[in-house]
C-alpha positions in Angstrom: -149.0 1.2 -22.2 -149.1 -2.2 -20.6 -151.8 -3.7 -23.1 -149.3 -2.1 -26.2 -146.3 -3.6 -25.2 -148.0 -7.3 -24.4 -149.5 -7.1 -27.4 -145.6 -6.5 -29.2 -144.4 -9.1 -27.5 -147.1 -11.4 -28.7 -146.6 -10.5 -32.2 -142.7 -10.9 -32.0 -143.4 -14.3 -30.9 -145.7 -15.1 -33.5 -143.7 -14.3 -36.2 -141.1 -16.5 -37.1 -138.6 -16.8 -40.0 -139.0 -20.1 -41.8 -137.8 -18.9 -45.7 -135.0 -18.8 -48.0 -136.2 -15.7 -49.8 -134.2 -13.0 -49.2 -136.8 -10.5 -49.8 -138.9 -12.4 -46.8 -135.4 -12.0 -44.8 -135.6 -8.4 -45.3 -139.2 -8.1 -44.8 -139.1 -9.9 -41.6 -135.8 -7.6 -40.5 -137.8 -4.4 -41.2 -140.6 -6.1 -39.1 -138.5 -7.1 -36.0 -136.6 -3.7 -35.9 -140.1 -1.8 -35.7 -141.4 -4.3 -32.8 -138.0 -3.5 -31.2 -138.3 0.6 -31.6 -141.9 0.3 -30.7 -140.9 -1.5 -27.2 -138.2 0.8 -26.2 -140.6 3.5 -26.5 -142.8 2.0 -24.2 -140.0 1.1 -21.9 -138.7 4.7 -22.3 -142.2 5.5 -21.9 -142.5 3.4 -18.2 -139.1 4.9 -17.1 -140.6 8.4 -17.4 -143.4 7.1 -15.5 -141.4 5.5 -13.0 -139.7 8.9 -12.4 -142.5 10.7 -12.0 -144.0 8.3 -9.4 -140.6 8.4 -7.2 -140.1 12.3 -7.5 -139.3 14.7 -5.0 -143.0 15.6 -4.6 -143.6 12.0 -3.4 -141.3 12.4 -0.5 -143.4 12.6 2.6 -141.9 15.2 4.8 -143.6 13.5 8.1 -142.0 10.1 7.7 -138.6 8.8 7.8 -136.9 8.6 5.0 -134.3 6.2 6.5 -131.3 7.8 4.3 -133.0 8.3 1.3 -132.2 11.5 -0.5 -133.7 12.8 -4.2 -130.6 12.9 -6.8 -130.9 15.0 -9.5 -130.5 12.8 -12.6 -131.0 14.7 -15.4 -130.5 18.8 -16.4 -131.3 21.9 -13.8 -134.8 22.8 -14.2 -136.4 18.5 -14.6 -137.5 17.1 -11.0 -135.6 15.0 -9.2 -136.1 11.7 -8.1 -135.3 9.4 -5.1 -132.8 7.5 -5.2 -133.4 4.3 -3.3 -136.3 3.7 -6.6 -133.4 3.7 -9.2 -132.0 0.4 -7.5 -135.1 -1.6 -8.0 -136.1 0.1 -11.5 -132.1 -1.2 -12.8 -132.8 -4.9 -11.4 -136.1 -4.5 -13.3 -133.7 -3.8 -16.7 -131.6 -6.0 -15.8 -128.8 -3.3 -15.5 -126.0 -2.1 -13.0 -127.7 0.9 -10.7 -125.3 3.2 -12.6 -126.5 2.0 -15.7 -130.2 2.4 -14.3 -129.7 6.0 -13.1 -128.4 7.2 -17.0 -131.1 5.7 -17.9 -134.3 7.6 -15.9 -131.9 10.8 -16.2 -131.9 10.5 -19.8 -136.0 10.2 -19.8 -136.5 12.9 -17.4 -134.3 14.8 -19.4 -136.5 13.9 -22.5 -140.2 14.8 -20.8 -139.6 17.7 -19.1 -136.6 19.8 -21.3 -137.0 18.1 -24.8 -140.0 17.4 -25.2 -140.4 18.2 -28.5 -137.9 15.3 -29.3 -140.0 13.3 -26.6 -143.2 14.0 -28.4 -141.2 12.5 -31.6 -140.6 9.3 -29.7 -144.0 8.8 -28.4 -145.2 9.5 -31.7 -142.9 6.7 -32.6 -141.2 8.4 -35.8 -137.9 8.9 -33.7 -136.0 5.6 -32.1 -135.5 5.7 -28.9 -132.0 4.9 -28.7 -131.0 8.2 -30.6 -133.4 10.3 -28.2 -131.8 9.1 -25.2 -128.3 10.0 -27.0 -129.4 13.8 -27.6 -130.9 13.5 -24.1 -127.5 12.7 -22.9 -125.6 15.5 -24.4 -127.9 17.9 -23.3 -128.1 17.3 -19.5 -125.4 20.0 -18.6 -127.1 22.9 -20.5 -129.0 25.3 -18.5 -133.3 25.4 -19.2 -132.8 28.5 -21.9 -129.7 26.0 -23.6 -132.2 23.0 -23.4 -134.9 24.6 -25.2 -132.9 26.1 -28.1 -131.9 22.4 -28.9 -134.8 21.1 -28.6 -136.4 23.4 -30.7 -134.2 23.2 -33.6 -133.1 19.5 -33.0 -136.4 17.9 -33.1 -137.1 18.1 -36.6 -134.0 16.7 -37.6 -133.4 14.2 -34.4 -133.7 11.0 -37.0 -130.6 11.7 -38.7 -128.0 14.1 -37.0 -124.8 13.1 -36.5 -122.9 13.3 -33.1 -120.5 15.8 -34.3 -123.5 18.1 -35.7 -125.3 17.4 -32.3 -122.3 18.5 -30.2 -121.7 22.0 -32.3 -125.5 22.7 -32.1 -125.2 22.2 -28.3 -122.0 24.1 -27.6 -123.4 27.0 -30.0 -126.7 26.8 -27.5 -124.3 27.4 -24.2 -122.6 30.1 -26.1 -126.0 31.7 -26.6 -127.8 31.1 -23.3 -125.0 30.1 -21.1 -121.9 31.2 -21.5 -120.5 31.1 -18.4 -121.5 27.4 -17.4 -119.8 26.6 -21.0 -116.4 28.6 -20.3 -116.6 26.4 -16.8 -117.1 23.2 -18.9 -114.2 24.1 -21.5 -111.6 24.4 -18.0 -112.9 21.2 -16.4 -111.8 19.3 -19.8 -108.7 21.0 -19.5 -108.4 19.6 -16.0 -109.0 16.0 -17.0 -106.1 15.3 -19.0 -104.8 12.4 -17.9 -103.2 9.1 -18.6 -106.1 6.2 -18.0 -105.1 2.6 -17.4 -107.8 -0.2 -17.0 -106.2 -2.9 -15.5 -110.1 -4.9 -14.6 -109.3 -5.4 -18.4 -106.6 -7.7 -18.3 -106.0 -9.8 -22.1 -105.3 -13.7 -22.0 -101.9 -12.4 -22.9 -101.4 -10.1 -19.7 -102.4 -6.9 -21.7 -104.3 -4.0 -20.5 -106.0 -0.7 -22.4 -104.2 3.0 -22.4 -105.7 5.8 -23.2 -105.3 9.2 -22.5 -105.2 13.2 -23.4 -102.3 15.1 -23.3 -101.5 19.1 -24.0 -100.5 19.0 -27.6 -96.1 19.7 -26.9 -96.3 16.9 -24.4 -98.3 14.6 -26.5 -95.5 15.4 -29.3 -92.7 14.7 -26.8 -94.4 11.2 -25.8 -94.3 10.4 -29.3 -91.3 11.0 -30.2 -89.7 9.2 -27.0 -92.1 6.2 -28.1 -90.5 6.6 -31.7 -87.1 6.7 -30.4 -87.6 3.7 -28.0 -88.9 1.6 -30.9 -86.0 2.2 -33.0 -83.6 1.4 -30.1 -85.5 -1.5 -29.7 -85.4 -3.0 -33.1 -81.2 -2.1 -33.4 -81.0 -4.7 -30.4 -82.8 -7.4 -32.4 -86.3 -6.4 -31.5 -88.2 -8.2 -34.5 -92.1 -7.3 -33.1 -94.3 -5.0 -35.1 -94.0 -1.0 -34.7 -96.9 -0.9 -32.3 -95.4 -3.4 -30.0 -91.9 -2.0 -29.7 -93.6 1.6 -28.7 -95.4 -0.5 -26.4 -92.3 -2.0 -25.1 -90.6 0.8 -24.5 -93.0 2.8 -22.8 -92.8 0.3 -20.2 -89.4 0.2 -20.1 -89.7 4.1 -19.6 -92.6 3.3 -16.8 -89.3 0.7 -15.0 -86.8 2.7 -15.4 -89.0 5.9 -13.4 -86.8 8.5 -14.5 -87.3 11.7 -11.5 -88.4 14.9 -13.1 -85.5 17.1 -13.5 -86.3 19.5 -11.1 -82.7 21.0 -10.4 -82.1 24.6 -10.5 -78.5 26.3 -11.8 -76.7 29.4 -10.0 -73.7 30.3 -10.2 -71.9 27.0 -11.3 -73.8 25.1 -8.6 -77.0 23.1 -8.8 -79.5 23.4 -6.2 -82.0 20.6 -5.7 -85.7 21.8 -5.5 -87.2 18.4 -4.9 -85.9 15.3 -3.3 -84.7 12.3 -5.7 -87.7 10.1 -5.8 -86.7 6.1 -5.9 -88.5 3.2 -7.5 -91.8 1.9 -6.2 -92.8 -1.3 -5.7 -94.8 -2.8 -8.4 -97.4 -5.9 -6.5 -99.3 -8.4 -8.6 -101.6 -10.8 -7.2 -101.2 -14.0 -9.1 -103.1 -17.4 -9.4 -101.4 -20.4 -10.7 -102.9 -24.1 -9.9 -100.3 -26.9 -9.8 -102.3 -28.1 -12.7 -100.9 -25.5 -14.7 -97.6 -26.0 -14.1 -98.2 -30.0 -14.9 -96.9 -31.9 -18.1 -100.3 -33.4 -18.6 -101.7 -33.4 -22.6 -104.9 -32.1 -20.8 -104.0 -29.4 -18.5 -105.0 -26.1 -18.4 -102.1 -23.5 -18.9 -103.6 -20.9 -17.4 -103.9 -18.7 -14.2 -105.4 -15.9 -13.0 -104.5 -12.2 -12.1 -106.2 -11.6 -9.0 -106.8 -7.9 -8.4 -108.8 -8.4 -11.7 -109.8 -12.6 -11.6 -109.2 -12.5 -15.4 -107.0 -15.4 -17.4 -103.6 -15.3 -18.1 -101.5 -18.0 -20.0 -99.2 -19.8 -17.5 -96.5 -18.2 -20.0 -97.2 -14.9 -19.5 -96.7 -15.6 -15.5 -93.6 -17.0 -16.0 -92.4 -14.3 -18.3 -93.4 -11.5 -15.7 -91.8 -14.2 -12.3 -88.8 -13.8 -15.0 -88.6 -9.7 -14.8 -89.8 -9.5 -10.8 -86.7 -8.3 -8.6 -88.8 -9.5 -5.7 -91.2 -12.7 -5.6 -93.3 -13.4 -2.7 -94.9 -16.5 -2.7 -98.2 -16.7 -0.6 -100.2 -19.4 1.0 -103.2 -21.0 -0.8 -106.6 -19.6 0.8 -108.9 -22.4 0.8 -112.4 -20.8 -0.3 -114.3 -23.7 1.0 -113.1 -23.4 4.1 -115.7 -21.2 7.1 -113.7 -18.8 8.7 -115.1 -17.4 11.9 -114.5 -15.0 14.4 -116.3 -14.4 17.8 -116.5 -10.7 17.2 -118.1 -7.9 15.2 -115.6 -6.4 13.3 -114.7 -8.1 10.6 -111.1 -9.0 10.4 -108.7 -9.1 7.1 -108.5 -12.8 6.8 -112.5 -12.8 6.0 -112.3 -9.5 3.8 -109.5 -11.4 1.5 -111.7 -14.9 1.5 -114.6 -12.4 0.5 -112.7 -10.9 -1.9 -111.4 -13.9 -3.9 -114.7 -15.4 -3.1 -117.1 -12.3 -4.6 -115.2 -10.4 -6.5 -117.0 -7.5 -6.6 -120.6 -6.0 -4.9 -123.2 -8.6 -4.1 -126.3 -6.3 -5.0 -127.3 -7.6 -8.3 -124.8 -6.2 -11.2 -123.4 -4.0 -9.3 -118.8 -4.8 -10.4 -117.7 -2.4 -7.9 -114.2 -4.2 -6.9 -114.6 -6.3 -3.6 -111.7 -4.6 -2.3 -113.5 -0.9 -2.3 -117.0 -2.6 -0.6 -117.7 -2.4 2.9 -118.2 -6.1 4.6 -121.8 -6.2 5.5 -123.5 -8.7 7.8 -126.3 -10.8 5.9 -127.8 -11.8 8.8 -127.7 -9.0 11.0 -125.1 -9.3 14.2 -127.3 -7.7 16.8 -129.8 -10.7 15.1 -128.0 -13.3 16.1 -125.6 -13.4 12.5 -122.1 -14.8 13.6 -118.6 -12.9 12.2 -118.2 -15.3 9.6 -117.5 -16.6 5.8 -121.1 -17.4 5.6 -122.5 -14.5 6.9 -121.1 -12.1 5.3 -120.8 -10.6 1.7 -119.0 -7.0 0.0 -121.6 -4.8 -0.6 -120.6 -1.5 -1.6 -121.6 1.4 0.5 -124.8 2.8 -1.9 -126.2 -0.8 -1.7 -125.1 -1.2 1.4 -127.5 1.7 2.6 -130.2 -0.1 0.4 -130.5 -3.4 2.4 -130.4 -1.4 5.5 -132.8 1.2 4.9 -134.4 0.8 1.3 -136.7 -2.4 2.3 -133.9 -4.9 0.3 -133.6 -8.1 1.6 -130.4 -10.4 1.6 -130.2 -14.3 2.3 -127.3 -16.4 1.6 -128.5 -20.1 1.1 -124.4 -20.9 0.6 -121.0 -19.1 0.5 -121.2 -16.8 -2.5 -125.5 -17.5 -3.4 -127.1 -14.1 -2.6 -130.9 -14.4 -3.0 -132.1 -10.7 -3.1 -135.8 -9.2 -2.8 -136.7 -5.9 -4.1 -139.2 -4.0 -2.0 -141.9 -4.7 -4.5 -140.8 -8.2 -4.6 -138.5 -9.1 -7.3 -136.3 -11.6 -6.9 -133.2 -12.0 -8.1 -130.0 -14.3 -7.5 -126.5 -13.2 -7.6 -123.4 -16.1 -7.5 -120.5 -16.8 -9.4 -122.0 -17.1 -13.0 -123.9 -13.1 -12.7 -127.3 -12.1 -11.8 -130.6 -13.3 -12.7 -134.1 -12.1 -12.7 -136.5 -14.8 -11.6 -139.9 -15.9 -12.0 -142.2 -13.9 -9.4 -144.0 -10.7 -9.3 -142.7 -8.4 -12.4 -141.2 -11.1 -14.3 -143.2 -13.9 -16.0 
């Protein structure tokens, strides 16, 4: 496996386009795309191997396993693996340990449940990529489910559709599983809900909504919406449709009308629920004096800070405009060492940290800052003082990592986290991301 996949990247390198023919353009497209297919394979091939070198059967019962458990990452019936080797197979990738962990769970799922769509992939007639997909929709299905998929899926794996794939898996559960599918079919129902991603934040102070709603109330909304729009543009409104329904939701979201939970009897209304009033609506802003300046080159923008992305000095001024209540709060100098003679880490360090890191240390890892615990990088019982420089977010899976997985943290300056992998990767984590650097596993 090693020897095939040096010998793809060689070849990649060696070809090089240099032509103006188009048929040469295409040639050489066909070309790259079947080195690319043939190296996922292999690294589909190496996470499968990965998996099977960390499984359960390779936890030694008569030693500590210092807090490492085996997760179960892909469908009942595959083996499990521990969970401590996902961390150091993602920094491998280059990927989050979330993104890591779909990824073994996907080719655990593919060796030991589909491996007739495996057998496709390794015969290198099925891309990778839409393996891992079928892989993905198939981890819930119980061993019987699995194998009725993967017996009729695998000869048509190169070109079904997701819609096709999701019918031929929810006819499977029907079949083999019913039960486990009428439980999936109530825990949909139970995750209706409104979703707003406000880490997303626009240049222009906008954030993403989505959502799923019972058919009548998703009719309701949408008429409210339609309603508010019209309203809207009768006042002078003269944005698009899309923005007025927008507008008004918010102004529906301001105005927090209670629910109308009164009952009638007898010509008198009885409350059944108290008269809920207006919360209070907090954003952390970040405007430089710059900003604010009259100066051909300044920079009109500032920053939101729960979510450290840009907004246009405009857009802050427009939202100070609508605030019933402005707090303005001192600057917090990030350059400035904060220290405390004491182990527990007080608030004015967290919010340094926070502003400082902005999320998890461990390499791509965006958990928010604020959810992390505050971990010691130097150890206090060691000697490692309460303080700005000795201290970084970690949240609480990596967190258990540099404590007990053999991970190892040094800071050479505020915000520089220099991390080694227990096989010895090395990777370093500052304000610009994460990068993999020359050392054993990387060349």
């Amino acid at each position: 496996m090693q020897d095939l996949s040096r010998d793809t990247t060689e070849r990649g390198r060696e070809r090089t386009l240099a032509t103006d023919s188009p048929v040469e353009v295409l040639g050489f497209l066909r070309e790259q795309r079947a080195l690319s297919d043939a190296a996922e394979a292999n690294i589909l091939k190496a996470a499968a191997q990965w998996a099977a070198m960390h499984s359960e059967a390779a936890l030694d019962p008569s030693e500590s396993t210092w807090g490492d458990t085996v997760k179960a990452l892909a469908g009942p019936g595959a083996p499990g693996i521990l969970e401590f080797s996902v961390l150091e197979f993602a920094a491998a990738l280059g990927m989050s340990s979330d993104w890591g962990a779909a990824y073994l769970g996907a080719a655990i799922e593919l060796r030991h449940r589909l491996p007739k769509v495996w057998a496709r992939v390794m015969a290198g007639d099925l891309q990778a990529w839409r393996a891992r997909r079928i892989a993905e929709a198939t981890l819930w299905l119980s061993p019987a489910a699995a194998a009725h998929v993967d017996r009729h899926l695998a000869p048509v794996a190169h070109q079904i559709r997701p819609t096709a794939l999701d019918r031929l898996v929810e006819e499977a559960a029907t079949r083999h599983d019913p039960d486990q599918l009428a439980r999936r079919t109530q825990a949909a129902t139970d995750r209706r809900g409104i979703h707003l991603d406000t880490t997303r934040t626009s240049l222009a102070g906008t954030v993403p909504l989505h959502g799923e709603l019972d058919l009548p109330d998703a009719l309701a909304l949408d008429e409210a919406l339609a309603q508010g729009a019209s309203d809207l543009a009768s006042l002078g409104n003269t944005e698009s449709l899309d923005a007025r329904r927008a507008t008004a939701l918010g102004e529906m979201a301001r105005a927090q009308l209670p629910l109308d939970l009164t009952t009638e009897t007898a010509g008198s209304v009885e409350p059944t629920a108290p008269r809920r009033t207006p919360k209070q609506v907090v954003l952390h802003l970040h405007l430089s004096d710059t900003a604010l300046g009259t100066e051909p080159d300044a920079e009109p923008l500032g920053r939101v800070g729960t979510t450290h992305t840009p907004v246009t000095a405009d857009t802050i001024r427009t939202w100070c405009g609508q605030a019933d209540h402005l707090v303005i709060k001192p600057v917090i100098d990030l350059n400035q060492r904060i220290h405390v003679n004491a182990y527990e880490v007080p608030d004015r360090i967290k919010e340094h940290l926070t502003l400082r890191d902005h999320t998890c240390v461990f390499p791509w890892c965006t958990r928010p800052a604020e959810t992390c615990d505050t971990d010691h990088v130097q150890p206090f019982d060691a000697g490692g003082p309460t303080s700005t420089d000795n201290t970084a977010p970690l949240c609480r899976r990596h967190h258990r990592a540099k404590t007990h997985a053999g991970w190892h943290l040094t800071m050479p300056s505020p915000g520089t986290c220099l991390w080694r992998s227990p096989h010895g990767l090395h990777l370093l984590r500052d304000h610009t991301g994460t990068r993999l650097l020359p050392g054993p596993g990387h060349t």
